[in-house]
C-alpha positions as CSV (number, residue, x, y, z in Angstrom):
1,X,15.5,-8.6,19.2
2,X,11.8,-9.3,19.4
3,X,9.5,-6.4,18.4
4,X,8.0,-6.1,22.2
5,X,12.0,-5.2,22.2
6,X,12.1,-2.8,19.8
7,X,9.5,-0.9,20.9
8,X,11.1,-0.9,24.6
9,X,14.4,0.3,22.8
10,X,12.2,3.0,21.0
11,X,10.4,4.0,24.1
12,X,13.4,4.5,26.2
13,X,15.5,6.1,23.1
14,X,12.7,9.1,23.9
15,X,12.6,8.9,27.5
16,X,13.5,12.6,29.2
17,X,13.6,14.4,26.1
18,X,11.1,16.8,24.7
19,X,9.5,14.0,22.0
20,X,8.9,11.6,25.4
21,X,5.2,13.2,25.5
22,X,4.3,12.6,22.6
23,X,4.2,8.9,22.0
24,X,1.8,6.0,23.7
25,X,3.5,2.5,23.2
26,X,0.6,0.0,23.3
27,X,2.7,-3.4,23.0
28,X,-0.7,-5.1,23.6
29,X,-1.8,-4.6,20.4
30,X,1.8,-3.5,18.8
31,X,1.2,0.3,18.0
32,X,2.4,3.3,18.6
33,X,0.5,6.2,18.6
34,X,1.8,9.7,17.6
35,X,0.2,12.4,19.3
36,X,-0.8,15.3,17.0
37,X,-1.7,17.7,19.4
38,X,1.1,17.9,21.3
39,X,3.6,17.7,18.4
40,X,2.2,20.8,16.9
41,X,1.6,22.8,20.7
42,X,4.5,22.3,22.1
43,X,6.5,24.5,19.7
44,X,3.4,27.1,20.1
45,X,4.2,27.2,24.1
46,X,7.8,27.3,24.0
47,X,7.5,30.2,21.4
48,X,4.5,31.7,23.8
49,X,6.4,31.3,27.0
50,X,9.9,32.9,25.5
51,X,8.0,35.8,23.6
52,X,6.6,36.5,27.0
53,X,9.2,36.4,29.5
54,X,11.0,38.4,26.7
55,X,8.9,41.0,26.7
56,X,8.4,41.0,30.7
57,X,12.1,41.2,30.7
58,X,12.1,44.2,28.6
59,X,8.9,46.2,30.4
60,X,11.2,45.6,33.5
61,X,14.2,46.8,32.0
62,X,11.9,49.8,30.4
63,X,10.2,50.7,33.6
64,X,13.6,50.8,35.3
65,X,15.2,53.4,33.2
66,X,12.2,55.6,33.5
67,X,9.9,54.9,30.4
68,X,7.0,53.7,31.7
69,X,4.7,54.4,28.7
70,X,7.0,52.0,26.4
71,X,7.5,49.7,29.4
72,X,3.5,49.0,29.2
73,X,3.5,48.6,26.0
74,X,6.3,45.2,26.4
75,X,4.6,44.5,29.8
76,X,1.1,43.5,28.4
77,X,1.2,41.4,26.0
78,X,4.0,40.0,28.0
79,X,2.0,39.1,30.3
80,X,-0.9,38.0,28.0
81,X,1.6,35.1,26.6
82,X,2.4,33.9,29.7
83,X,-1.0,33.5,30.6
84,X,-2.0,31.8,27.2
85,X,0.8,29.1,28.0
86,X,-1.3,27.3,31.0
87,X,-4.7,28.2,29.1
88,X,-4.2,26.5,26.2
89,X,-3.0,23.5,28.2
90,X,-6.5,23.8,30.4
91,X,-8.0,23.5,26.9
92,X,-6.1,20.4,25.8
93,X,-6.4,18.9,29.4
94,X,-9.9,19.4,29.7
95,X,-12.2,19.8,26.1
96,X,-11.9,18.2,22.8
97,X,-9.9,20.1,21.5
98,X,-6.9,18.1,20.9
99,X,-9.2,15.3,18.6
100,X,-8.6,18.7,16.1
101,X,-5.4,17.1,15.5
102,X,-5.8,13.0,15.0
103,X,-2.8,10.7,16.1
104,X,-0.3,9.4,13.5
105,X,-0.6,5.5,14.2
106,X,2.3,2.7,13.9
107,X,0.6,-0.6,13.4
108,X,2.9,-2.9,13.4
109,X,0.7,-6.0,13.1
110,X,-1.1,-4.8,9.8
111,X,2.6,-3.0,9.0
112,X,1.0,0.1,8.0
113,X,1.1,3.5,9.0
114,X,-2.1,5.4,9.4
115,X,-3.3,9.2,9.9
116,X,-6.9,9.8,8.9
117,X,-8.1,7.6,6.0
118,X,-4.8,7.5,4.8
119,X,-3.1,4.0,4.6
120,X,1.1,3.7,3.9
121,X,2.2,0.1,4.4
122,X,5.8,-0.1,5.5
123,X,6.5,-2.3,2.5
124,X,6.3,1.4,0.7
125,X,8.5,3.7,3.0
126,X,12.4,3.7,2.1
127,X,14.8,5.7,4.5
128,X,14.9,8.4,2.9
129,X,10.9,9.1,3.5
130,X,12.4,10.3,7.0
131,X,13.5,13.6,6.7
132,X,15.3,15.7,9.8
133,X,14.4,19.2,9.5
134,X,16.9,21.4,12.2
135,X,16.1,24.9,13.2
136,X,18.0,27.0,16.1
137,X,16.6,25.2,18.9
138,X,14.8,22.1,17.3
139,X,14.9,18.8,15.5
140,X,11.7,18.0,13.8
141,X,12.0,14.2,12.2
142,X,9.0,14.1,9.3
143,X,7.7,11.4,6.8
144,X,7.8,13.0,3.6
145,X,6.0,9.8,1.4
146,X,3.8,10.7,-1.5
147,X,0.7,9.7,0.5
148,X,1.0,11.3,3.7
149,X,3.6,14.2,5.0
150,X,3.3,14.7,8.6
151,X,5.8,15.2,11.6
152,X,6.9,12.7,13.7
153,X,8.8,13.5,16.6
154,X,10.6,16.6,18.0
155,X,13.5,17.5,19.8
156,X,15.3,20.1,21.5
157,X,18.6,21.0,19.5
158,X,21.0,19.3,22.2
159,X,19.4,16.2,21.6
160,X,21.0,15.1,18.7
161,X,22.2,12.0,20.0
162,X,18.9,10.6,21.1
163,X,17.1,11.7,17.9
164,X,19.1,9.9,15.9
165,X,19.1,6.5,18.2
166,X,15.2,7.7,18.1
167,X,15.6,7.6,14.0
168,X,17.6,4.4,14.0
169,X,15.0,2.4,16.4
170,X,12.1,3.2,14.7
171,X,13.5,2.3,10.7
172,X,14.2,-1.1,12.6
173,X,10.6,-1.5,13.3
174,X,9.6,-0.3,10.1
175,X,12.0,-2.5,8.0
176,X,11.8,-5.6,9.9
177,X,11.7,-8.4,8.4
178,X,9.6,-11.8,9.3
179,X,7.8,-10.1,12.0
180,X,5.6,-13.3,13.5
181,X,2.4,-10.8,12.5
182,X,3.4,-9.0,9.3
183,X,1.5,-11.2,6.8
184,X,-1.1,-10.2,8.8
185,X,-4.3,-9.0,6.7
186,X,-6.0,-5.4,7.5
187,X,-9.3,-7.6,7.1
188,X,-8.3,-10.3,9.0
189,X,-8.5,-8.5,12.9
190,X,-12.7,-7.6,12.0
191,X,-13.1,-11.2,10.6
192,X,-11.9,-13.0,13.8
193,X,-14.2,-10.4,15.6
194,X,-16.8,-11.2,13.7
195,X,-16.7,-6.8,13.1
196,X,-17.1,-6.9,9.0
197,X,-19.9,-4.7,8.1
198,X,-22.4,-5.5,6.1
199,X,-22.1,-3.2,3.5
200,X,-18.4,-4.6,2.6
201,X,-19.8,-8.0,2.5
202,X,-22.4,-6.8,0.1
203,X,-20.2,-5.3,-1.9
204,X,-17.7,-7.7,-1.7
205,X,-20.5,-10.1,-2.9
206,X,-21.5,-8.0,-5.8
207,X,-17.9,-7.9,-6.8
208,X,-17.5,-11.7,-7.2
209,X,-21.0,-11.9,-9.1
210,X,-19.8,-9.4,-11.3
211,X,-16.2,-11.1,-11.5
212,X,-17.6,-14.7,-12.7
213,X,-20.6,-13.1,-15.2
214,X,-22.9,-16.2,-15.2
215,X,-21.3,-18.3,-12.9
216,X,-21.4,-15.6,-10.1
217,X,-24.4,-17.4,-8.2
218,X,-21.7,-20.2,-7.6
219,X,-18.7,-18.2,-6.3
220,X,-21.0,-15.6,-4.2
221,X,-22.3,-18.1,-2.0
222,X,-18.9,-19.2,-0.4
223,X,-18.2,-15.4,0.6
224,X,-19.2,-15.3,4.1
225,X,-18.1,-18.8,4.6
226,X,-14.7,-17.8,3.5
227,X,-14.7,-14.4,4.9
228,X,-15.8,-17.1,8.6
229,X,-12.7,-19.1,7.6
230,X,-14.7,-22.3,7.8
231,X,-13.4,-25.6,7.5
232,X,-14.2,-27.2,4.1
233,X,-15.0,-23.5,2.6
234,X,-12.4,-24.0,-0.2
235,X,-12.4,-27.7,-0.9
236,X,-14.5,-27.6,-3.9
237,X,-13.0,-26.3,-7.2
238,X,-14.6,-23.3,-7.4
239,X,-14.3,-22.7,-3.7
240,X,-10.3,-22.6,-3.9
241,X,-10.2,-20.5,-6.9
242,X,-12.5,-17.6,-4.7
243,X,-9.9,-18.1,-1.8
244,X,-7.3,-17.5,-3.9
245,X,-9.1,-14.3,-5.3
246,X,-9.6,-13.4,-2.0
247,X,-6.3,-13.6,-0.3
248,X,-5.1,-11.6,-3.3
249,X,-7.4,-8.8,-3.0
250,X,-6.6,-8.2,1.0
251,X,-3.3,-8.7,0.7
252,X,-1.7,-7.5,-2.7
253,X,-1.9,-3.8,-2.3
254,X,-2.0,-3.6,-6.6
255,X,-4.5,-6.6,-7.2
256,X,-7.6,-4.1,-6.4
257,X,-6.3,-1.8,-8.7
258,X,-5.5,-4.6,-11.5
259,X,-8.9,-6.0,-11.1
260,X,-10.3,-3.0,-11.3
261,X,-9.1,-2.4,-14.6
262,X,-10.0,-5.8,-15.6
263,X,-14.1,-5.5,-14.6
264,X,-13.3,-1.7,-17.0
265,X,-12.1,-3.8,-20.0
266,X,-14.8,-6.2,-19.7
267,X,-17.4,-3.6,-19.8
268,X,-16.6,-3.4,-23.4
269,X,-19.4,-5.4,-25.3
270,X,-16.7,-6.6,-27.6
271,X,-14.4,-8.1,-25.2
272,X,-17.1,-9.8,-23.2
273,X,-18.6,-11.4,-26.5
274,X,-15.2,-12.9,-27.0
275,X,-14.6,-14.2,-23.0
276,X,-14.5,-17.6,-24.4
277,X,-11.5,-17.4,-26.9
278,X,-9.2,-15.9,-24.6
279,X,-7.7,-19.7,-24.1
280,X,-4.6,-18.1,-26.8
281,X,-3.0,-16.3,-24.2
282,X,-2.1,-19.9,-21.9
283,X,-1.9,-21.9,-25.5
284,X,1.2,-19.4,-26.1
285,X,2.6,-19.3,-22.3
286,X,2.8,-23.2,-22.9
287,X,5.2,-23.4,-26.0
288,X,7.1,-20.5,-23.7
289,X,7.5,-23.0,-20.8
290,X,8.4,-25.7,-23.1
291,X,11.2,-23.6,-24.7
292,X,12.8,-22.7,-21.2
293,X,12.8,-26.0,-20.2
294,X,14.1,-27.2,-22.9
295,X,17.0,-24.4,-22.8
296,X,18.1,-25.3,-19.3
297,X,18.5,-29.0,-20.1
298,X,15.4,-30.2,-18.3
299,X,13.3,-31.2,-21.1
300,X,14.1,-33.3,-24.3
301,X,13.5,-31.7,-28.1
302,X,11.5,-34.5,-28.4
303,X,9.5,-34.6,-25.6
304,X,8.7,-30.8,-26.0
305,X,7.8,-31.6,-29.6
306,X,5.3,-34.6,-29.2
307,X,3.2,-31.8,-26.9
308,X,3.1,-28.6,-28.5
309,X,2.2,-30.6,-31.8
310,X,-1.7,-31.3,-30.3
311,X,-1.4,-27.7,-29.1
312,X,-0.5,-26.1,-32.6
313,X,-3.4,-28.0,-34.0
314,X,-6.0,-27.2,-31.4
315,X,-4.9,-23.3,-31.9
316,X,-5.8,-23.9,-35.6
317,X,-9.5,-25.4,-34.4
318,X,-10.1,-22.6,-32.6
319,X,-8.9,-19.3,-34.6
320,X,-10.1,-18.7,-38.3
321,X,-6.4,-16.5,-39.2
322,X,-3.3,-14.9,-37.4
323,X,-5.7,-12.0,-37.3
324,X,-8.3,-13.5,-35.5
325,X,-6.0,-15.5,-33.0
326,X,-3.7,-12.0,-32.5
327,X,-6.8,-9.8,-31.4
328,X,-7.5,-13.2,-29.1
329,X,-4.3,-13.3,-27.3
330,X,-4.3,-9.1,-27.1
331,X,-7.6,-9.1,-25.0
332,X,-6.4,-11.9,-23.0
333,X,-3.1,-10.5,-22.0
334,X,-4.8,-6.9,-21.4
335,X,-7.2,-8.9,-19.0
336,X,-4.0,-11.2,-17.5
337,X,-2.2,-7.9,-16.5
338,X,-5.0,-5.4,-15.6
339,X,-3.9,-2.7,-17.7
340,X,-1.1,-3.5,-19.2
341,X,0.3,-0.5,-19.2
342,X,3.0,0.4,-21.9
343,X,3.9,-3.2,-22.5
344,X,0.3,-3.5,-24.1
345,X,1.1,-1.0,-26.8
346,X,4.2,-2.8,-27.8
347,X,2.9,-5.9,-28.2
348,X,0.3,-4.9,-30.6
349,X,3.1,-2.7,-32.2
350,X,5.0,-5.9,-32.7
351,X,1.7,-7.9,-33.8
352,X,0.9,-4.9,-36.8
353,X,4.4,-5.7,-38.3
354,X,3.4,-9.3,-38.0
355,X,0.5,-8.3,-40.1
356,X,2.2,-5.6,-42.7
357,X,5.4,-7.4,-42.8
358,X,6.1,-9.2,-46.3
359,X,8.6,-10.7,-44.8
360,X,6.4,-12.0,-41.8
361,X,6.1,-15.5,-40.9
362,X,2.3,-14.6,-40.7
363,X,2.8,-13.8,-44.3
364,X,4.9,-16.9,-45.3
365,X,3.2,-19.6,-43.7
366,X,-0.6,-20.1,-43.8
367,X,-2.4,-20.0,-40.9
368,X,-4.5,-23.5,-41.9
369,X,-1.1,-24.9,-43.1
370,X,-1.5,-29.0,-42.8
371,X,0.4,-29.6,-39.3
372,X,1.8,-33.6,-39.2
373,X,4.8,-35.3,-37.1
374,X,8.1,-34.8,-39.5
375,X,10.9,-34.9,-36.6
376,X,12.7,-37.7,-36.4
């Protein structure tokens, strides 16, 4: 099934039940919008119009058996609910008071859901995110996900069947896979509208100049022609390597945060002055590769051999010790995973008993040891 059919299925899973309200299906643009308003009043009239033809009941009963004074007492603010019921709905109908209480929002083109400023891509919800909670005469289905905790949909208690067909239809949408639109970018609807704000441009453009230090002049003037998706924008070298940046910034949800952490480190004057020598960390990924291929049977011994000779001896032009090439490859891993995390603690864990090891290959072989061709 289509997604214009799972939102059908959805729609009529709520039809003549007391969640039907609350929901707009806009398959134009593939949302659904979650009212707020009416989520949170309905419960507040039911309660209002029971309490008060509760208490009417009781004044009547009262009055009948001869107690007037305690029958006024269950008649009035009886009556006073009642009449609260169709003013509140007056005040919903007719003033803003319902934009109190934003809609919960479904985009199923960007995959996200959305209340406020708050952003959840579906790629983060799991099933168990959806909670039922089940009172007397309700069935309130929630999302309970770290970033946002609001209710969904509610139902009367002798709905149970089409709650959970309710439940079922929408973890379908949410879980879909190969949606024609869910590689859509949140970026990419204002770009074809030609909607992108200045001041994200401008700021987009001061990212990349900080990015590339010297050779930010270069990379900040494809921006808007990359933002404009115009032919030819990444053909050059430099142009390919800023799409590449790009795409990963609007569409990896951790890249920001991992770059982030990059431009931190590279505030440090001493891991700026050293930019330049970072060239260890793919030297070493290279005699990695070679190795795996070599283990798999795709590559000879000898042909990994004859190439990570001129490597070994070009590491040796470069570095001064194992010291010097070990604080290298350190800064250039912590820039390669922005932040590193815990993994960057054991690695230079593992490099200090490199260092303080007798044992040590550091310590047994000299770093400016003569390197020459003796395989067969």
């Amino acid at each position: 099934m289509g997604e214009d059919g799972q939102l059908d299925a959805l729609e009529r899973a709520v039809e003549g039940t007391l969640a039907e309200g609350s929901f707009e299906f806009d398959g134009d643009v593939s949302v659904l919008r979650i009212e707020g308003s009416f989520i949170l009043t309905t419960g507040w009239l039911l309660s209002c119009g029971v309490a008060g033809i509760g208490l009417l009941l009781a004044g009547a009963v009262l009055s009948l058996t001869g107690s007037q004074d305690a029958a006024r007492w269950a008649l009035a603010p009886g009556a006073v609910l009642l009449v609260l019921v169709p003013g509140l709905l007056m005040l919903l109908r007719f003033t803003p008071l319902s934009a109190m209480w934003p809609d919960l929002e479904l985009r199923f083109a960007e995959r996200t859901m959305v209340h406020r400023s708050t952003r959840v891509p579906f790629g983060d919800l799991r099933p168990e995110h959806l909670v039922w909670k089940n009172g007397r005469f309700f069935r309130r289905l929630y999302v309970r996900h770290p970033s946002l905790r609001r209710q969904l949909a509610g139902f009367f208690g002798s709905e149970e069947r089409q709650a959970v067909e309710f439940e079922r239809r929408l973890w379908d949408l949410i879980s879909a896979p190969g949606l024609p639109r869910a590689a859509a970018r949140p970026a990419d609807g204002l770009i074809a509208r030609d909607e992108l704000e200045p001041p994200f441009v401008e700021r987009l453009i001061e990212l990349v100049r900080v990015r590339y230090d010297d050779e930010g002049g270069s990379y900040t003037r494809l921006v808007p022609p990359l933002l404009r998706d115009e032919p030819g924008a990444d053909a050059s070298e430099e142009g390919a390597e800023l799409a590449l940046f790009l795409h990963q910034l609007f569409n990896d949800r951790n890249h920001a945060v991992e770059e982030l952490h990059r431009l931190k480190a590279l505030a440090d004057p001493a891991l700026r002055a050293n930019v330049g020598r970072f060239l260890i960390w793919d030297y070493a990924r290279a005699p990695m590769l070679y190795r795996w291929g070599h283990m798999v049977g795709w590559l000879t011994e000898e042909y990994c051999w004859e190439r990570m000779l001129p490597l070994a001896l070009d590491i040796q032009r470069r570095y001064s010790s194992w010291r010097d090439m070990a604080t290298c490859y350190l800064q250039g891993r912590l820039l390669w995973s922005g932040g590193a995390g815990k993994a960057q603690d054991e690695y230079e864990r593992l490099i200090d008993d490199l260092v303080t090891n007798p044992r040590s290959p550091w310590n047994l072989v000299p770093f400016d040891l003569d390197l020459t061709r003796d395989w067969p």
